[in-house]
C-alpha positions, 0 to 999 in steps of 0.5 A: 919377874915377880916372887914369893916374898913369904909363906906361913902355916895360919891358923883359921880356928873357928873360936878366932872369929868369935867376940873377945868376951866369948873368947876368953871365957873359953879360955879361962879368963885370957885371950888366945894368942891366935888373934894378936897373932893375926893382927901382927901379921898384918902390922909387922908383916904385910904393912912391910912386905906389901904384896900384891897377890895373897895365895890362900891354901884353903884346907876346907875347901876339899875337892877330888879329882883336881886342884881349884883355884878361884879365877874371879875378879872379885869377891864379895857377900856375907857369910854364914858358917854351916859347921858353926852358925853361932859363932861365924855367922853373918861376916861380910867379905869383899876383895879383889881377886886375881884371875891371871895369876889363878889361870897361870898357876893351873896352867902350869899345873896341867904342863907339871902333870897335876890335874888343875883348874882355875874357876871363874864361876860366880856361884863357886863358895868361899870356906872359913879357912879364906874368910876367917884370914882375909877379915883379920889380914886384908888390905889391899892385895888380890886374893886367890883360893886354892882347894885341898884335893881329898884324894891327893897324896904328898908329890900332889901338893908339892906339884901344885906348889910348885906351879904356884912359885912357877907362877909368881916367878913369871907374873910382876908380883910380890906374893904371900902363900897362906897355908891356912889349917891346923896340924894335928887334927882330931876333935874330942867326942861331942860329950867332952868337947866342952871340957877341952875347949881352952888354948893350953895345949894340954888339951891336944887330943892325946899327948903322943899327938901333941908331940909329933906337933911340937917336933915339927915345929922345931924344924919348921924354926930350924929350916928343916923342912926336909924332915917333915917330908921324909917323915909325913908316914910317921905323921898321918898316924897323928891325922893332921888336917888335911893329910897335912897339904896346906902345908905341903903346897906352900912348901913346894911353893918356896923351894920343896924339901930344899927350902930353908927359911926358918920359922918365926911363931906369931902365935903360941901353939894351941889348942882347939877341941883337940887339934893343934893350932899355930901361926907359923911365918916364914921369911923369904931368906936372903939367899933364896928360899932354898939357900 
């Protein structure tokens, strides 16, 4: 019997991959913490934990009329992003993927009553919300994609989570679930970008925007995660990414509303353009994830 060793909410914000001299002088002469952040990950958390499969809920790869995961046995080519070629150009990617684990979790999908499949096409492309996490965390786990589904509502991506702890449980696998996306998420006009493109979370795009993030994150560090769900109405008004699924779909993976692991930051919560960035790590607790 296999489990879900951990989970986190993972920022994939473009400016991480960009050098450390650009980074810093976007952000006023200092380095963002997104980017110590990932490389902590990978030290005090992966190194640790070793997984053998790490799901990545990739909010920019958006489908619509069914969940994807990538069933491929491999991975591999060079990059270029067509939302910003200047500074995630060129990045080489090459991992192993997992297709057992991708077809159980869509087959457990189908049997749940969510509309999933896994995909073994060669041709099917790879988002900057997987290739961004991989460059800075890969070692030597297989990787699986999952698509957001545009049309999906909260019971949707709690579904498909579930299937994917389903999954883990019947497979002989240490897995890491990546929810990989922002919270608030609402960029500035292009005319003002250039003056909101610093870390300081001042810049969120407005201040009612940024509370509504720093609340959740105090119930992510509580284990409350049953409020963010009984409270995602409240929060569409702030358009998180991806009406927040990324998140919803790790979630239903490690036990749902009853879940209780606390969250640990490995980042600062930031800025980027507008929208709320963050790393957000969840321990599976001893008792269980639901306790």
């Amino acid at each position: 019997m296999g489990e879900i060793v951990g989970a986190g909410l993972i920022s994939h914000a473009p400016t991480i991959m960009f050098d450390e001299e650009t980074r810093r002088e976007l952000n006023d002469g200092k380095e963002i913490s997104l980017v110590p952040g990932l490389r902590r990950l990978r030290t005090e958390v992966f190194d640790r934990l070793q997984p053998d499969t790490v799901v990545i809920i990739d909010s920019h790869w958006v489908s619509t009329v069914e969940h994807i995961l990538t069933a491929q046995e491999h991975q591999g080519g060079i990059f270029t992003s067509s939302e910003l070629p200047r500074g995630m150009a060129q990045i080489e990617y090459d991992y192993p993927g997992d297709p057992e684990f991708a077809r159980l979790a869509a087959s457990l999908g189908q049997e749940l009553g969510t509309p999933t499949h896994a995909s073994e096409d060669p041709y099917l492309p790879i988002y900057y919300a997987t290739i961004n996490l991989v460059h800075y965390l890969q070692g030597g786990e297989k990787y699986v994609s999952v698509s957001l589904v545009q049309t999906g509502e909260t019971d949707d991506f709690m579904t498909m989570g579930e299937a994917i702890g389903e999954a883990a449980a019947r497979l002989d696998r240490r897995v890491v679930v990546l929810a990989s996306g922002g919270m608030s998420h609402t960029f500035w006009p292009l005319k003002e970008i250039s003056k909101h493109e610093a870390s300081d979370p001042i810049h969120i795009i407005t201040p009612e925007a940024r509370a509504a993030d720093e609340e959740r994150l105090e119930w992510m560090k509580a284990g409350d995660h049953a409020r963010i769900v009984d409270t995602m109405e409240d929060y569409f008004d702030h358009s998180p990414e991806g009406n927040f699924g990324h998140y919803l779909m790790m979630l239903g993976a490690i036990g749902g509303r009853d879940c209780v692991a606390r969250g640990e930051l490995f980042s600062d919560y930031e800025n980027a353009t507008g929208t709320g960035q963050v790393h957000v790590w969840f321990e599976r607790p001893d008792q269980g994830w639901t306790g």
